[in-house]
C-alpha positions as CSV (number, residue, x, y, z in Angstrom):
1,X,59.8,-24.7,-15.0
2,X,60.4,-21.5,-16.8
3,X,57.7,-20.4,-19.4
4,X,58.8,-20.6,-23.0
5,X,58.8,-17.2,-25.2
6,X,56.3,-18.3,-27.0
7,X,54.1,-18.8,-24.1
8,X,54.8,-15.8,-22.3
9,X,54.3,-13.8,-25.5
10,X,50.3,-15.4,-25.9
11,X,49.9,-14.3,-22.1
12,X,50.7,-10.5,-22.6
13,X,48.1,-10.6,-25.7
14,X,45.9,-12.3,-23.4
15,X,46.1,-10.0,-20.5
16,X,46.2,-7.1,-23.2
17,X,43.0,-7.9,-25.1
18,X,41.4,-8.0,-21.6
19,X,42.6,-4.6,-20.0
20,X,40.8,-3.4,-23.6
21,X,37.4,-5.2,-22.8
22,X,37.4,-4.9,-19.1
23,X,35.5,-6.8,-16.3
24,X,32.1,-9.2,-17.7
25,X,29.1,-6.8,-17.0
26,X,27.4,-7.5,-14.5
27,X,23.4,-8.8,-15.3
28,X,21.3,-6.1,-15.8
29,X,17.5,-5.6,-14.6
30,X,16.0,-6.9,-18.2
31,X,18.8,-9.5,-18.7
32,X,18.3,-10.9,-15.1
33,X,15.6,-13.6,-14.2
34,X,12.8,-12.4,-13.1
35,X,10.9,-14.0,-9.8
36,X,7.1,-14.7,-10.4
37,X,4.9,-11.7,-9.0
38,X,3.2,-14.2,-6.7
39,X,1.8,-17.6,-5.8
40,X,-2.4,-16.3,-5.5
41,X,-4.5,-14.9,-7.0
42,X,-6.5,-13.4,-4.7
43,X,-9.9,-12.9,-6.2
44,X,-12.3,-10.1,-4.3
45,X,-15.8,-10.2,-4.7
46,X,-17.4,-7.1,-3.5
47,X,-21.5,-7.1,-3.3
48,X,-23.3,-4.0,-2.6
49,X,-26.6,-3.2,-2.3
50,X,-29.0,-0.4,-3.2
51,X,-32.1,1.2,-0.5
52,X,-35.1,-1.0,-0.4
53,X,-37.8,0.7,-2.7
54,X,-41.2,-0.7,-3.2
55,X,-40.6,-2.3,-6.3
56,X,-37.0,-3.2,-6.5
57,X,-34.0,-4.3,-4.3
58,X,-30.7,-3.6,-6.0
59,X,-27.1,-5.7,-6.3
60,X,-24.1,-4.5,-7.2
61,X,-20.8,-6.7,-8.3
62,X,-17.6,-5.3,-8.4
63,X,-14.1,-7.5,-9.0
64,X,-11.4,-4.7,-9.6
65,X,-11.5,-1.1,-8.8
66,X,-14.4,0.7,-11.0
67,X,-13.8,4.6,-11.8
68,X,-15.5,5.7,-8.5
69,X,-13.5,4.3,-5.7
70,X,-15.8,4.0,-3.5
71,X,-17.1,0.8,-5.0
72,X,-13.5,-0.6,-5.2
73,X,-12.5,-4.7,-4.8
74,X,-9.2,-5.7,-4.1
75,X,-8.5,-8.0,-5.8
76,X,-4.5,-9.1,-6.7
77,X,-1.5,-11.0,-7.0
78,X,0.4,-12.1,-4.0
79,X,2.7,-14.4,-2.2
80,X,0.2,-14.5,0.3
81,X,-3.9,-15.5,0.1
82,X,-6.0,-12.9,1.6
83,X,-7.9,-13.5,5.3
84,X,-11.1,-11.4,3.9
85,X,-12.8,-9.1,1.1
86,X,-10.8,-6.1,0.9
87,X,-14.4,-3.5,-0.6
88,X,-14.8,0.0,-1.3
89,X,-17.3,1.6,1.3
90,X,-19.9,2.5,-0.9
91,X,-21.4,5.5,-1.5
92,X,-24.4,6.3,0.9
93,X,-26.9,5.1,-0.4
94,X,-25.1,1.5,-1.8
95,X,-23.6,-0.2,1.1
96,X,-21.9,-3.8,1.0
97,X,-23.9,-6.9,1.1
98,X,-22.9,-10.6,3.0
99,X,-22.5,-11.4,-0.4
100,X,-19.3,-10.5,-0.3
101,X,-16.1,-12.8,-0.3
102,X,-12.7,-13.4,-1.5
103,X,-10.9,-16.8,-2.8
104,X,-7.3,-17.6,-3.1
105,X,-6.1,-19.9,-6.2
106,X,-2.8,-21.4,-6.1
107,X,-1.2,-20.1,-9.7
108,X,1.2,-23.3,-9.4
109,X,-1.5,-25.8,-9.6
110,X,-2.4,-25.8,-12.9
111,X,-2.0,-24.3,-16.6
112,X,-5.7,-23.1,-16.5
113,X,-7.8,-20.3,-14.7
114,X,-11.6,-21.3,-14.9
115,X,-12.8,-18.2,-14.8
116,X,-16.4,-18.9,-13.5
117,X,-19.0,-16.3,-14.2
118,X,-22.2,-17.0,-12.4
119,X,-25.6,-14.5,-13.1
120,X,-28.7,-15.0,-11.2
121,X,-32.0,-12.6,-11.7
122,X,-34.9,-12.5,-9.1
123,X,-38.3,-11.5,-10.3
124,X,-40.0,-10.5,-7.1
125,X,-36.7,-8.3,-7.0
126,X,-36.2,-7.5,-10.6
127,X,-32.5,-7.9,-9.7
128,X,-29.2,-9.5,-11.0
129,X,-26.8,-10.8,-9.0
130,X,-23.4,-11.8,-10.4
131,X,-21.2,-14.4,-8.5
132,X,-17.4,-15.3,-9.6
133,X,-16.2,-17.2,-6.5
134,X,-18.3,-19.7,-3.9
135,X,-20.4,-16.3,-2.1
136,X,-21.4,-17.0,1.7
137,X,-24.9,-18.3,0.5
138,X,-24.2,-21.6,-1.3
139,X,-27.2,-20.8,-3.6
140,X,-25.0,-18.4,-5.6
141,X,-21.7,-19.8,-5.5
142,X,-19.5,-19.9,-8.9
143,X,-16.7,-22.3,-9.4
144,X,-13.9,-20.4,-10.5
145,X,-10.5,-22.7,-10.2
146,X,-7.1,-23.5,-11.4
147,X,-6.7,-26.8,-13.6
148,X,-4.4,-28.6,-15.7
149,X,-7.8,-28.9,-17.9
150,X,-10.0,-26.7,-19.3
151,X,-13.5,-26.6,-18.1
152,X,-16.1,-25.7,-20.7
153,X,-19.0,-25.3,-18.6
154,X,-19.9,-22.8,-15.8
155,X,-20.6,-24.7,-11.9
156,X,-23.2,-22.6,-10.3
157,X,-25.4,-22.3,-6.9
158,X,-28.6,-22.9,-8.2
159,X,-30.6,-20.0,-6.7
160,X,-32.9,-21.5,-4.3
161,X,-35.8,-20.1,-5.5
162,X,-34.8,-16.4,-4.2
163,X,-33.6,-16.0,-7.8
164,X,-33.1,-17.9,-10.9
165,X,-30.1,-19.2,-12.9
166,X,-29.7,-17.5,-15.8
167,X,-27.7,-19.7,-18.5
168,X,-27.3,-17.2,-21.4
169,X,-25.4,-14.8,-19.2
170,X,-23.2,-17.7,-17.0
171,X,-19.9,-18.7,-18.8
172,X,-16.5,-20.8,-17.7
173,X,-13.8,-18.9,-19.8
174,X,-10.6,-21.2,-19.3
175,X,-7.5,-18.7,-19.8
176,X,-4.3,-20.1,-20.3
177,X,-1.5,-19.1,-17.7
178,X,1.3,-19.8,-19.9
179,X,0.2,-18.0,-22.7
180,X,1.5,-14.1,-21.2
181,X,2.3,-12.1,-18.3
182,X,-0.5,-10.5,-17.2
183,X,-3.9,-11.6,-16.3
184,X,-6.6,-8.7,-17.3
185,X,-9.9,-9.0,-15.4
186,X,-12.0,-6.7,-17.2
187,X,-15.9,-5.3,-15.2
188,X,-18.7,-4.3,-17.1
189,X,-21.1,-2.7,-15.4
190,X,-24.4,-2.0,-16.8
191,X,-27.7,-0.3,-15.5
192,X,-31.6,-0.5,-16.4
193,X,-33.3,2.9,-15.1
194,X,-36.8,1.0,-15.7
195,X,-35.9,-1.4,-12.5
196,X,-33.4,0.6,-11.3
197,X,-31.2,-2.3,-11.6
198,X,-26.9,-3.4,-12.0
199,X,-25.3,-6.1,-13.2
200,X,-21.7,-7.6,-13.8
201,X,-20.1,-9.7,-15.9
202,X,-16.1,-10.3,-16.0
203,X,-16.3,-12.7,-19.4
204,X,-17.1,-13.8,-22.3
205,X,-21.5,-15.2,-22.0
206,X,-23.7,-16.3,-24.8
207,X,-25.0,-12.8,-25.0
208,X,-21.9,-10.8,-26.6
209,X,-24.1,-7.9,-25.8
210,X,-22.8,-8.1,-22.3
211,X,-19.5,-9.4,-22.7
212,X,-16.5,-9.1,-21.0
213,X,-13.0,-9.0,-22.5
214,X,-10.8,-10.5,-19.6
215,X,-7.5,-12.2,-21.2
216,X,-4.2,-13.5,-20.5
217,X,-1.5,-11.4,-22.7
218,X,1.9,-9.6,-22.8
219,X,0.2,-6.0,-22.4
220,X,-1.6,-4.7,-19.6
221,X,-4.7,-3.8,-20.3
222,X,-5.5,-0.3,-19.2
223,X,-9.0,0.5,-20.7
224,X,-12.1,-2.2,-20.1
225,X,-13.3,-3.4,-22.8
226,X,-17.2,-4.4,-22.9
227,X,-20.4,-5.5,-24.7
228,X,-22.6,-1.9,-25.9
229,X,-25.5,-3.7,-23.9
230,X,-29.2,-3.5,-25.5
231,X,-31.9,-1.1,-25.4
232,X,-32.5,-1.5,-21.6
233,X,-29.3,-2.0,-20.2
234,X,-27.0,0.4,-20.8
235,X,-23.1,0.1,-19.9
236,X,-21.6,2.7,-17.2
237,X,-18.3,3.6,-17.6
238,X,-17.7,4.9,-14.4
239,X,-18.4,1.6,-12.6
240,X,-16.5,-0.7,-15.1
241,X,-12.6,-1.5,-15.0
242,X,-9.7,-3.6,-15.8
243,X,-7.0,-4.8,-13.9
244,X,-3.5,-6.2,-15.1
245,X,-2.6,-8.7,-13.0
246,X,1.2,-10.2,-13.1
247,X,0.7,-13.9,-13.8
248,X,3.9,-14.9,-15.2
């Protein structure tokens, strides 16, 4: 059957009109989907600890890489959990501790990560110790998780008498997943010269002295940001840090 002239005619416009626009683009970078950056989070807890002195015995918590490197954790974002801690080597006189340990959570498991924050202090020691994930000594485990619920209260070891639980400083910070791309654990470090002591934390606590400002946003995070501490504890820069870790 031959074509009418009026059909022909809307044709040529047809095949003129698309000589002038050309070819669909093709989907660029920022219009393409983008795959998730990874199924765990890997979370590393690296423990270090000071030279014995007569008076005190020191512990040091890192999550993320601090500004001296040598005190670095590994933590991250993978498609993969981790075997083992991946730890800075210290510096000489701090070397890592059995404390030490890493826990993979399965981002696909829930809407919520329970960030567990978990701070014991020994008096014979006149040390903190701050846990985030189950440590090899069940005394000072933390129960960090993923949830479709929201836990409100922090699950700790409960020191075993080597050191006590200290409630004011322990938090559960549930942080919502869905709510932007990038997970940013924040590390405060802070230091008492008068018992030559560190500790952690990597949240909000009762104390907002010492807190933490770890998040779920858009925007990385690329400065930490922390509690001023009090007249004894001071924070060090150079030990704290934040990590922006792609969660969605």
């Amino acid at each position: 059957m031959r074509p009418s002239a009026r059909s022909a005619a809307l044709a040529g416009a047809a095949l003129s009109v698309a000589a002038l626009i050309g070819p669909a683009p093709a989907a660029t970078a920022a219009t393409a989907p983008q795959p998730p950056a990874g199924r765990y989070l890997n979370l590393h807890q690296c423990v270090y600890n000071g030279p014995f002195l007569p008076t005190s015995f020191d512990l040091m918590t890192t999550v993320v890489p601090s500004g001296d490197g040598r005190f670095g954790a590994g933590t991250n974002v993978s498609g993969a959990s981790d075997p083992g801690p991946a730890c800075g080597s210290g510096d000489g006189a701090y070397e890592l501790n059995v404390y030490r340990a890493v826990e993979s959570y399965d981002l696909t498991t829930g809407r919520y990560l329970n960030l567990h924050q978990c701070v014991y202090y020994s008096d014979f020691n006149q040390d903190h110790l701050t846990t985030t994930v189950p440590a090899t000594d069940f005394k000072f485990t933390a129960g960090t998780n993923v949830s479709t619920t929201r836990d409100t209260a922090p699950r700790c070891g409960g020191g075993g008498g080597v050191a006590d639980l200290i409630p004011l400083l322990s938090s559960a910070t549930a942080l919502d997943l869905t709510a932007g791309r990038y997970l940013n654990l924040h590390q405060c470090m802070y230091w008492f010269d008068g018992r030559r002591d560190h500790f952690t934390t990597v949240a909000a606590s009762g104390d907002g002295r010492f807190r933490a400002g770890t998040n779920i946003s858009n925007t990385p995070d690329t400065r930490p940001s922390c509690g001023p501490g009090d007249e004894q504890y001071k924070l060090i820069p150079l030990l704290s840090g934040v990590k922006a870790l792609p969660v969605g």
